[in-house]
FIBA-354447 format. One record per residue: residue in three letters; residue number from 1; x, y, z of N, C-alpha, C in turn. Coordinates in steps of 0.02 Angstrom, whole numbers. Example, Ala and Ser with C-alpha at 12.3 -4.5 7.8 and 13.67 -1.06 7.14 Angstrom:
BEGIN
ATOM  residu  num     n.X     n.Y     n.Z    ca.X    ca.Y    ca.Z     c.X     c.Y     c.Z
ATOM     ALA    1     660    -284     390     615    -225     390     660    -165     390
ATOM     SER    2     642    -112     354     684     -53     357     645       2     394
end
This chain:
BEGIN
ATOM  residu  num     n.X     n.Y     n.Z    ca.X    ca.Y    ca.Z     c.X     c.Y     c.Z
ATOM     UNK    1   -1033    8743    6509   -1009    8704    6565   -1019    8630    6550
ATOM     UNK    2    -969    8604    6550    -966    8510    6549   -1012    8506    6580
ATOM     UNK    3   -1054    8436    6567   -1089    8389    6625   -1052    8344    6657
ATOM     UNK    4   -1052    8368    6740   -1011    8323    6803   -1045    8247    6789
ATOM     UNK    5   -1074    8250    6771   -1136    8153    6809   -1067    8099    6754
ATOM     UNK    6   -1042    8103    6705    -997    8043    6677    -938    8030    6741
ATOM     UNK    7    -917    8108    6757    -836    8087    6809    -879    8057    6867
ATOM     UNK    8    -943    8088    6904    -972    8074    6955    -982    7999    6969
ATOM     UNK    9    -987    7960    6921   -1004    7909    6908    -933    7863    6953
ATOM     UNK   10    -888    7887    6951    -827    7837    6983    -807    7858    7051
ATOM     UNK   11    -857    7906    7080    -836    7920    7123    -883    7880    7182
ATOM     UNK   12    -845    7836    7239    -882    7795    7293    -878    7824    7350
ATOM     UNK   13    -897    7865    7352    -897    7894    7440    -992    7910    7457
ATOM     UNK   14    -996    7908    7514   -1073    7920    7535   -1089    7992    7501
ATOM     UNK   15   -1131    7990    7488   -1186    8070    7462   -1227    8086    7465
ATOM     UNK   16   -1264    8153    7475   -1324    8175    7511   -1355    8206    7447
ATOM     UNK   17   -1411    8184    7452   -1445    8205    7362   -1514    8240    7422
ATOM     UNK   18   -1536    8293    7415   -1588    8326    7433   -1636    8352    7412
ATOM     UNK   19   -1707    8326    7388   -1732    8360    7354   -1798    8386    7382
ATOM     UNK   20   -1810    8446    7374   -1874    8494    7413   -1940    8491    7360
ATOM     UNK   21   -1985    8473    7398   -2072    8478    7376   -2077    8512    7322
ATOM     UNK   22   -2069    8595    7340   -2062    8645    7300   -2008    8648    7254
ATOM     UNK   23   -1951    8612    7239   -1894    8632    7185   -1925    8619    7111
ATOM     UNK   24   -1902    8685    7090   -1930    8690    7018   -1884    8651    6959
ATOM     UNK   25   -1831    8611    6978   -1792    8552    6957   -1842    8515    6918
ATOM     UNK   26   -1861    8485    6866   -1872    8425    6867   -1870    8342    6903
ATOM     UNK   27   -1915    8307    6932   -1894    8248    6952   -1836    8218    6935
ATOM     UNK   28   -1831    8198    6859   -1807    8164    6828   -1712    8182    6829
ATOM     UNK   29   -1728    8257    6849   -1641    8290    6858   -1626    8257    6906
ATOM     UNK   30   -1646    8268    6956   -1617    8240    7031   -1621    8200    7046
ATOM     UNK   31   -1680    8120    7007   -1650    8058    7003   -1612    8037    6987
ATOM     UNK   32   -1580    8081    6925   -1521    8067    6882   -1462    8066    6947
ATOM     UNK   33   -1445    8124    6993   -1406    8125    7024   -1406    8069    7071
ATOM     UNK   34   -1439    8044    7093   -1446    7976    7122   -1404    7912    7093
ATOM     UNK   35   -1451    7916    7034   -1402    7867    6998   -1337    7862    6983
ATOM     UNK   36   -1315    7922    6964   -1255    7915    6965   -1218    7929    6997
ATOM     UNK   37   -1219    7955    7053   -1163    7936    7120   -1192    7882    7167
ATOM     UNK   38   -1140    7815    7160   -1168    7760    7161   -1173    7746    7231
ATOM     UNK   39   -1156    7773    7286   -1178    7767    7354   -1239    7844    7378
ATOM     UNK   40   -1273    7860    7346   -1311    7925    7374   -1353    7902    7395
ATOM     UNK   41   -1370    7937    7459   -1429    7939    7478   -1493    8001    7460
ATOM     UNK   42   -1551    7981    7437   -1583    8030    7395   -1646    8059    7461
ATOM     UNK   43   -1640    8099    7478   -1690    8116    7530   -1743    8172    7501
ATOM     UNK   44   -1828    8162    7515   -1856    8205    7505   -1883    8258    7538
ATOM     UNK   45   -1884    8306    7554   -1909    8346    7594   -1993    8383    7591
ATOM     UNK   46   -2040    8360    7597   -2086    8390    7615   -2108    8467    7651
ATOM     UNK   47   -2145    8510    7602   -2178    8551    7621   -2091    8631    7637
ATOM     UNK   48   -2056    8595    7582   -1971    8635    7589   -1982    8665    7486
ATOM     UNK   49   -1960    8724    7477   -1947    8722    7417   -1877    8742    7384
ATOM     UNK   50   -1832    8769    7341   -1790    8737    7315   -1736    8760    7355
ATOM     UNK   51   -1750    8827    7390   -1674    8847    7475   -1708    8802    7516
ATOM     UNK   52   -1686    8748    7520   -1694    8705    7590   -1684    8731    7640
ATOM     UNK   53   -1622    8771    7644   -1580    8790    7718   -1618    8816    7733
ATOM     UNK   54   -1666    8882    7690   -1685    8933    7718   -1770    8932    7721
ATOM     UNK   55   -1791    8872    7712   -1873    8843    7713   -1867    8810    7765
ATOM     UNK   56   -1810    8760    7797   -1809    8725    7827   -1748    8715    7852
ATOM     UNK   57   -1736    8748    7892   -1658    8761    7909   -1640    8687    7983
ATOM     UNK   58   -1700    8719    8030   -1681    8647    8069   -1686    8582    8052
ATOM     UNK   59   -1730    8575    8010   -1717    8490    7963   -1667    8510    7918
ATOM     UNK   60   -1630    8548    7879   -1578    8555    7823   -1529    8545    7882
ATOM     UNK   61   -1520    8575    7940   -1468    8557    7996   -1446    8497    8013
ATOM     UNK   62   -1528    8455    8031   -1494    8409    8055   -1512    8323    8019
ATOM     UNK   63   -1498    8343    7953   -1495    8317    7891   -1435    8295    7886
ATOM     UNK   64   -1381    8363    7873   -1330    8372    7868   -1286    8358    7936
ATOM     UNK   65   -1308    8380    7989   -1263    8330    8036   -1246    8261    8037
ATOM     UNK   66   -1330    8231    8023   -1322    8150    8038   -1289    8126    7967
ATOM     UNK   67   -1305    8141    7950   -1239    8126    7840   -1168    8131    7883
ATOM     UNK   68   -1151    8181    7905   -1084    8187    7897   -1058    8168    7982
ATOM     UNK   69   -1107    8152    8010   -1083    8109    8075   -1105    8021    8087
ATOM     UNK   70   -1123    7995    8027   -1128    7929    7984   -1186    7913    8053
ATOM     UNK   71   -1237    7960    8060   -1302    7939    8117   -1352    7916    8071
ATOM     UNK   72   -1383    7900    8092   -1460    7883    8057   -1524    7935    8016
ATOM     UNK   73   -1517    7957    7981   -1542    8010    7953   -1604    8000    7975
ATOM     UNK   74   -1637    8069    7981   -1722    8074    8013   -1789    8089    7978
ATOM     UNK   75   -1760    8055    7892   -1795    8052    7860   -1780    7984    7829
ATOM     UNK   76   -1828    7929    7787   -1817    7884    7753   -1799    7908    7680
ATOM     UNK   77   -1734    7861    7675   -1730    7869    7615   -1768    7866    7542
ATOM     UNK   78   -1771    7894    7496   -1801    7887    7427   -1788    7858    7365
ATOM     UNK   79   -1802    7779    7352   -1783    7744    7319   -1788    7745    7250
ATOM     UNK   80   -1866    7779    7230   -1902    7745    7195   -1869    7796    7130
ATOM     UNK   81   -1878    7793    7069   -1870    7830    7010   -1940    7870    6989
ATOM     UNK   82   -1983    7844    7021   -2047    7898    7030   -2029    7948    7095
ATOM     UNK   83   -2086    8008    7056   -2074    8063    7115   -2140    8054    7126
ATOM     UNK   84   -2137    8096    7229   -2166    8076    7294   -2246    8117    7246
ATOM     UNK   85   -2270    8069    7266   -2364    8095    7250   -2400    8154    7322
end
């Protein structure tokens, strides 16, 4: 399977990057996705591991509402290229 992140790279629309306490991902993967979709927002989830929906379904809910109803998300975003200590 190609790697998406070169086409991803030209694409400007808002994006929801989610990453759970528990995901057995590497940091460094899912910063990558940050970076390169150049409007994402990278959110971390605490005490969620890598099924968000299903660790945390009413925060994965209304995560995903406020993203796609341009509200104020109810978590702060995650800037940094370090992961959360």
């Amino acid at each position: 399977m190609a790697d998406p992140r070169p086409a991803l790279r030209a694409v400007h629309v808002p994006a929801l990057v989610l990453r759970a306490e528990g995901d057995y991902k590497k940091w460094a993967v899912t910063y990558d996705y940050k970076r390169t979709l150049p409007e994402a927002t990278l959110l971390y989830l605490k005490g969620a591991g890598h099924a968000i929906s299903s660790d945390k379904p009413a925060l994965y809910l209304s995560l995903i509402r406020a993203f796609l109803l341009d509200r104020p998300l109810p978590l702060p975003a995650w800037n940094s290229a370090d992961p959360p200590r």
